[in-house]
C-alpha positions in Angstrom: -196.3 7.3 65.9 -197.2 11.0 66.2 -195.2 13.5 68.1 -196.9 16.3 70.0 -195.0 18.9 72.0 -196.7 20.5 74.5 -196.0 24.1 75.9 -197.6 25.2 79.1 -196.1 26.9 82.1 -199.1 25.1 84.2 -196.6 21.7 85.8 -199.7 20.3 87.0 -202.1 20.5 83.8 -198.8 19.4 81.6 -198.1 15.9 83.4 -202.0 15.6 83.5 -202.5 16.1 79.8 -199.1 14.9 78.4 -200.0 11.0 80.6 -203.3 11.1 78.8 -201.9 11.6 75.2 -199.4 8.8 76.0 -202.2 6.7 76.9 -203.4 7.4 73.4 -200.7 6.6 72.2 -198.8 9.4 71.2 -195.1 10.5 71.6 -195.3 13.4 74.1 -192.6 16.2 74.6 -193.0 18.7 77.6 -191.4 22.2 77.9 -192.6 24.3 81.2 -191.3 27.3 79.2 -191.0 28.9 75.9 -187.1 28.7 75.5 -187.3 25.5 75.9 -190.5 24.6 74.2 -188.1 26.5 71.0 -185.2 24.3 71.1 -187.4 21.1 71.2 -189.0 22.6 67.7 -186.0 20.8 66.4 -186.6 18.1 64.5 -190.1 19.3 64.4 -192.8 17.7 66.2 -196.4 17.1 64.1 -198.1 19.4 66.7 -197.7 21.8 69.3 -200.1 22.2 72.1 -199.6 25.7 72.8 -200.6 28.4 75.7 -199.8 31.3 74.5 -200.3 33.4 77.4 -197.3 31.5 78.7 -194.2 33.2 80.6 -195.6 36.4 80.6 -197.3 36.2 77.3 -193.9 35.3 75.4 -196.2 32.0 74.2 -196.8 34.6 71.2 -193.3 35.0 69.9 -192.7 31.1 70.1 -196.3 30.6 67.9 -194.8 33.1 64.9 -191.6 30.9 65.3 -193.5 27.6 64.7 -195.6 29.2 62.1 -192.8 30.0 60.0 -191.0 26.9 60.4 -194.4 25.2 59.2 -194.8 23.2 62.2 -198.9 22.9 63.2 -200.4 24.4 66.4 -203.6 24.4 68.6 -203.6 27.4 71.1 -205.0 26.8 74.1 -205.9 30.0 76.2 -207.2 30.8 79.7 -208.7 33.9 78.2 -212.1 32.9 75.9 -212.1 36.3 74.5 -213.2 36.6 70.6 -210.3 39.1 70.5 -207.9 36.8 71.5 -209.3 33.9 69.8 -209.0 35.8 66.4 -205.3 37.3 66.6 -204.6 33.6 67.2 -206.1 31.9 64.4 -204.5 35.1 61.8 -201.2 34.1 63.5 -202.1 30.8 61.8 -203.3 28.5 64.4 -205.0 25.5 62.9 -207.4 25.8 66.2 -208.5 27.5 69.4 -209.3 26.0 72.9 -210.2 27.8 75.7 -209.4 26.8 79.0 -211.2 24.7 81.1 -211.5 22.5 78.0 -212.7 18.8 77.9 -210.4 15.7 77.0 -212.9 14.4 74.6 -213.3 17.1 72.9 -209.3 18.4 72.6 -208.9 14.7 71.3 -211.0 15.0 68.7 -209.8 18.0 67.2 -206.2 16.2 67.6 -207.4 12.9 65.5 -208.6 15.2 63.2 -205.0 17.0 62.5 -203.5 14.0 62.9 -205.4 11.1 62.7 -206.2 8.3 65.2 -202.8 7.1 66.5 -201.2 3.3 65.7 -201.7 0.6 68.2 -197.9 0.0 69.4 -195.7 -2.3 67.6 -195.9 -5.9 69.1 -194.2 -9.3 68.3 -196.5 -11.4 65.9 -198.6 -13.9 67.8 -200.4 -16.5 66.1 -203.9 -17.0 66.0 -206.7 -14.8 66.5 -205.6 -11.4 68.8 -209.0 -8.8 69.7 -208.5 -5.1 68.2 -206.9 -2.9 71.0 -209.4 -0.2 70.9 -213.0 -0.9 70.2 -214.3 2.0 67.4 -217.8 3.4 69.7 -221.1 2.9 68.6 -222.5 5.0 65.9 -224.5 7.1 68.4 -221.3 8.1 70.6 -219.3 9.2 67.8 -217.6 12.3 68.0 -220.0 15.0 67.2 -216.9 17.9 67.4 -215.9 19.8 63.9 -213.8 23.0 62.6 -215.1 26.1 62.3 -215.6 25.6 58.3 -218.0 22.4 58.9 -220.0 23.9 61.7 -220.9 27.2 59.9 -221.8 24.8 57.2 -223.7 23.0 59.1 -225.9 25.8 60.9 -226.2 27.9 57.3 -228.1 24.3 56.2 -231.9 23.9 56.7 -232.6 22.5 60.0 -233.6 18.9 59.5 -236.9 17.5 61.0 -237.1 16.9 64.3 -238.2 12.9 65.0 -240.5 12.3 67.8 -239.2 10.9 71.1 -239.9 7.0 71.8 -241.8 6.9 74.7 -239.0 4.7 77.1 -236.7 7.6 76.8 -238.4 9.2 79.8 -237.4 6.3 81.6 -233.8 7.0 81.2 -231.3 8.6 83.8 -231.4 12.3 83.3 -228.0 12.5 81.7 -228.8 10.0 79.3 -232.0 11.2 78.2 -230.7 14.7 77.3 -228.1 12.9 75.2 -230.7 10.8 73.4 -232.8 13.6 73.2 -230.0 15.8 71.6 -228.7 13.0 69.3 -231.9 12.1 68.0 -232.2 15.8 66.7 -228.9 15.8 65.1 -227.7 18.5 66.6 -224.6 19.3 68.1 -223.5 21.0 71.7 -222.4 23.7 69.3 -226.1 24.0 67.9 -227.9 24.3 71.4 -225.3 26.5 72.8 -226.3 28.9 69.9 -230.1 28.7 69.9 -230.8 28.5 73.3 -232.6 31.6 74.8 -230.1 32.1 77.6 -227.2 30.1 75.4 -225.9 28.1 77.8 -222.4 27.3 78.0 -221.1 24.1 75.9 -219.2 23.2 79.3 -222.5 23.4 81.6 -224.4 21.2 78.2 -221.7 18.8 78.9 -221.9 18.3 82.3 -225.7 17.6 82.2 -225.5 15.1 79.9 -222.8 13.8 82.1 -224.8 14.4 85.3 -221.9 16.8 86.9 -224.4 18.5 88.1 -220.9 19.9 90.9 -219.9 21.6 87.8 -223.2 24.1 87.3 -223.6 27.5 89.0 -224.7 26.7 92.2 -228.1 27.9 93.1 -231.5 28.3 91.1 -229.6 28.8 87.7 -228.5 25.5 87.6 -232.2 24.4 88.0 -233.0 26.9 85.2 -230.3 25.6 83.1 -231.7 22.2 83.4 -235.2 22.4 82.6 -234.8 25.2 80.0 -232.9 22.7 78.1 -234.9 19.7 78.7 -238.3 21.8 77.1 -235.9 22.6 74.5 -235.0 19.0 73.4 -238.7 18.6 73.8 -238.7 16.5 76.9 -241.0 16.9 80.1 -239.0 19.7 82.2 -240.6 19.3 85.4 -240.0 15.7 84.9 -235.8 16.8 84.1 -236.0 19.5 87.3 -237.1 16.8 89.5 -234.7 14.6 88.7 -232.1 16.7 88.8 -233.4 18.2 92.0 -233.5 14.5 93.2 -229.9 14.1 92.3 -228.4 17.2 93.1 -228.9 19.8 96.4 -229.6 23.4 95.0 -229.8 25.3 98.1 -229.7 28.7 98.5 -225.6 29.7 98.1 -223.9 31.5 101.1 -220.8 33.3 100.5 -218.4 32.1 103.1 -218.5 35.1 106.2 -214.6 36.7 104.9 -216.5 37.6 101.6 -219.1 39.2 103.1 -221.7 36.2 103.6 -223.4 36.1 106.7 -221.8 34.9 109.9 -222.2 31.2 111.0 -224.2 30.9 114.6 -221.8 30.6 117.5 -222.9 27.4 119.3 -221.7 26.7 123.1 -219.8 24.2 124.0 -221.5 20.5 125.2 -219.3 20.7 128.3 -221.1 24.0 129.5 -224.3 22.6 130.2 -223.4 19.6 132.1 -221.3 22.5 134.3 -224.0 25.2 134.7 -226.5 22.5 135.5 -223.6 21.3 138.4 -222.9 24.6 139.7 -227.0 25.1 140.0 -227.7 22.0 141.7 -224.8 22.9 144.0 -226.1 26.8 144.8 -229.2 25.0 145.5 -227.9 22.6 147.7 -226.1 25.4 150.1 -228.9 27.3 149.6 -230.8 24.5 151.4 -228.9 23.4 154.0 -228.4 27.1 155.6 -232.3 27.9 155.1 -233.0 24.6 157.0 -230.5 25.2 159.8 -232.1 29.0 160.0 -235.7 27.4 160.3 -234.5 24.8 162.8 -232.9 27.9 164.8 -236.2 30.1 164.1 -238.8 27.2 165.4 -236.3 26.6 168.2 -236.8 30.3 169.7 -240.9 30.5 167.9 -241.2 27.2 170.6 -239.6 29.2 173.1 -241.6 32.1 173.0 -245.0 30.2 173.2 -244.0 28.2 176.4 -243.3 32.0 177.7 -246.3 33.1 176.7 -248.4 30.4 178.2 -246.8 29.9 181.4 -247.8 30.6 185.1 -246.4 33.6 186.3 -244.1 33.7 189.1 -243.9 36.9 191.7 -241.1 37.8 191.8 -239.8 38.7 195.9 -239.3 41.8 197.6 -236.1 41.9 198.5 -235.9 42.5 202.5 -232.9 44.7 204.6 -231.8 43.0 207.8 -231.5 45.5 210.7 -228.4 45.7 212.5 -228.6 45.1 216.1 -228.4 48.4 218.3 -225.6 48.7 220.3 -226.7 49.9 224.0 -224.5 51.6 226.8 -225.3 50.2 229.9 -226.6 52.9 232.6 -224.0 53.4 235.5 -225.2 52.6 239.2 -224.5 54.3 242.2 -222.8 53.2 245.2 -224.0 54.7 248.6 -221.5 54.3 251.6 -222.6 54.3 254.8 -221.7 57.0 256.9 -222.1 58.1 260.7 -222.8 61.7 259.7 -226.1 62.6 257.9 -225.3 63.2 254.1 -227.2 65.0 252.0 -229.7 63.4 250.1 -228.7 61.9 246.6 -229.9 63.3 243.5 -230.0 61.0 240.1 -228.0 62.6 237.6 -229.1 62.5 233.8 -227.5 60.3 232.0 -228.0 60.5 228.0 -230.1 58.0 226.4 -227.9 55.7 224.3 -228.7 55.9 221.0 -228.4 53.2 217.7 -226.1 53.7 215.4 -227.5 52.1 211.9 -225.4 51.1 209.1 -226.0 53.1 205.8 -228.9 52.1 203.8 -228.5 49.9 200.4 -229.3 52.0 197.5 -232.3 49.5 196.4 -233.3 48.3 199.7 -236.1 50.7 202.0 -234.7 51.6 204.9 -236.2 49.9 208.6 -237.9 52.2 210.6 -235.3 53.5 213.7 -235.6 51.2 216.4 -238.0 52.5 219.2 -235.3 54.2 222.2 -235.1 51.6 225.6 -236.6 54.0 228.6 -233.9 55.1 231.1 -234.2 52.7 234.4 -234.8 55.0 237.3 -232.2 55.6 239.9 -232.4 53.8 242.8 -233.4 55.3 245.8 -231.4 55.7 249.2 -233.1 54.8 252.2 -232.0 56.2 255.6 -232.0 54.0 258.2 
């Protein structure tokens, strides 16, 4: 059973793809960093999965080290620059594989340094036992190759292209571009190359396995798809509908931190149930004191009509009641008889009483005066 050692400062990615090689059946060894990726160099493994870009870029040193001891390794990189990828393969890396890479395709170029891995040992069992791995059809199989059989390969005259079958337009879209692709004999390599806007293998991958999430997100994933499509010779607004079908390629929006435009504020449900409360309630008031005020109003309106239609009344003088006069009574005179001859008696004047009034009320008209009582004349003496 093979041994690969894997070297990646990624924890996540390196349980990831060291479970999946187990799977395969391979003896995996894990080193989160290059000291101790070096000291599991010893006894050497048959290949070394490598990031060079490791601990600070220290991933370098450690691929001389395994060069020299003659031990085999595939660099994987984060950075797909042909710089990068070059220094590599002088360093003598058998192969390069830029990060995001697919399973399928870093296990192909793995079987083909070290060949398809042994089924595990089990205890005979009698009688017939199914293989453990069924070999896939001749259509699926691997289509990935080195750098010496590609160039090969495209420097070769391009080989007739067959025409379609008709049910292949009845096929899910990913499917069809496979067929399509397959029946060409070409590889993802290939279309990647002669493409007009070479599209990335990754985003060729993903159509043909309708993850469509992976594209760019807008109206260059549509592009990508039909562009493709007419390219493989199939119907591309047949492909674009599909896909469209499928997939939602709305317009992309930055988020509002990155400069995208600002999501509408929306009020809360509670606040119309509230407003609508408060309004009926204003209302109400509102109401109640313009009906009171109208009751009030039509009270004094009624008021003012019965005045206005009434008899009038006159209205009395009032009337000053004359005190009564106060009169002195007029003294008499007393004659006594006497033997000699007296002189005749002569009245005297006697002043006429006179009324005394109380003062007049300020709003009242004053009587006239009482008319004066004549004096009574004296009484007369007769001589007898």
């Amino acid at each position: 059973m093979a041994t690969i050692l894997l070297v990646d400062d990624d924890v996540s990615l390196l349980a990831a793809l060291g479970t999946d090689l187990e799977r395969a059946g391979y003896t995996v060894l894990r080193a989160s960093d290059v000291d101790n990726g070096a000291q599991l160099l010893e006894p050497p493994p048959d290949l070394v999965i490598l990031e060079v870009n490791s601990d600070g870029g220290a991933g370098w040193e450690l691929l001389s080290y395994a060069v020299r001891r003659g031990t085999p390794v595939l660099v994987l990189t984060s950075r797909a620059r042909e710089e990068e990828v070059v220094e590599a393969l002088e360093a003598g890396a058998v192969d390069v594989l830029s990060k995001p890479y697919r399973t399928n395709e870093l296990f192909a170029r793995i079987r083909s340094r070290l060949g398809t891995p042994a089924p595990a040992s089990s205890p005979p069992v009698s009688g017939y036992q199914p293989a453990a791995r069924q070999l896939p059809p001749a259509e699926e199989a691997e289509m990935f190759m080195d750098h010496a059989a590609e160039r090969e390969l495209m420097s070769a005259p391009t080989a007739p292209v067959e025409p379609l079958a008709q049910p292949i337009e009845d096929l899910p879209l990913g499917e069809r571009l496979r067929a399509a692709r397959q029946s060409r004999r070409q590889s993802l390599v290939q279309v990647n190359l002669e493409t007009k806007s070479n599209i990335a293998i990754w985003y060729l991958q993903a159509m043909e396995e309708e993850k469509f999430g992976l594209l760019p997100r807008g109206p260059l994933a549509a592009q990508m798809v039909r562009e493709y499509a007419e390219y493989l010779g199939l119907n591309g607004a047949h492909a674009l509908a599909d896909f469209r079908r499928q997939h939602d390629i709305g317009p992309f929006q930055p988020l509002p931190s990155l400069g995208g435009r600002p999501e509408p504020r929306t009020l809360p449900r509670w606040l119309a149930p509230v407003a609508g409360l408060l309004v009926a309630l204003v209302l109400l008031v509102g109401g109640l004191s313009y009906s009171a005020k109208a009751r009030s109003n039509v009270g004094v309106l009624g008021q003012n009509i019965r005045g206005a239609f009434a008899r009038a009344t006159p209205t009395p003088t009032p009337t000053n009641t004359p005190l009564p006069a106060t009169i002195t009574p007029v003294p008499t005179l007393t004659s006594t008889p006497t033997a000699l001859p007296t002189a005749t008696a002569t009245a005297t004047d006697t002043p006429v009483p006179t009324a005394t009034l109380s003062p007049p009320s300020p709003t009242t008209v004053p009587p006239p005066p009482p008319s004066p009582v004549p004096a009574r004349p004296a009484p007369t003496v007769r001589r007898r």
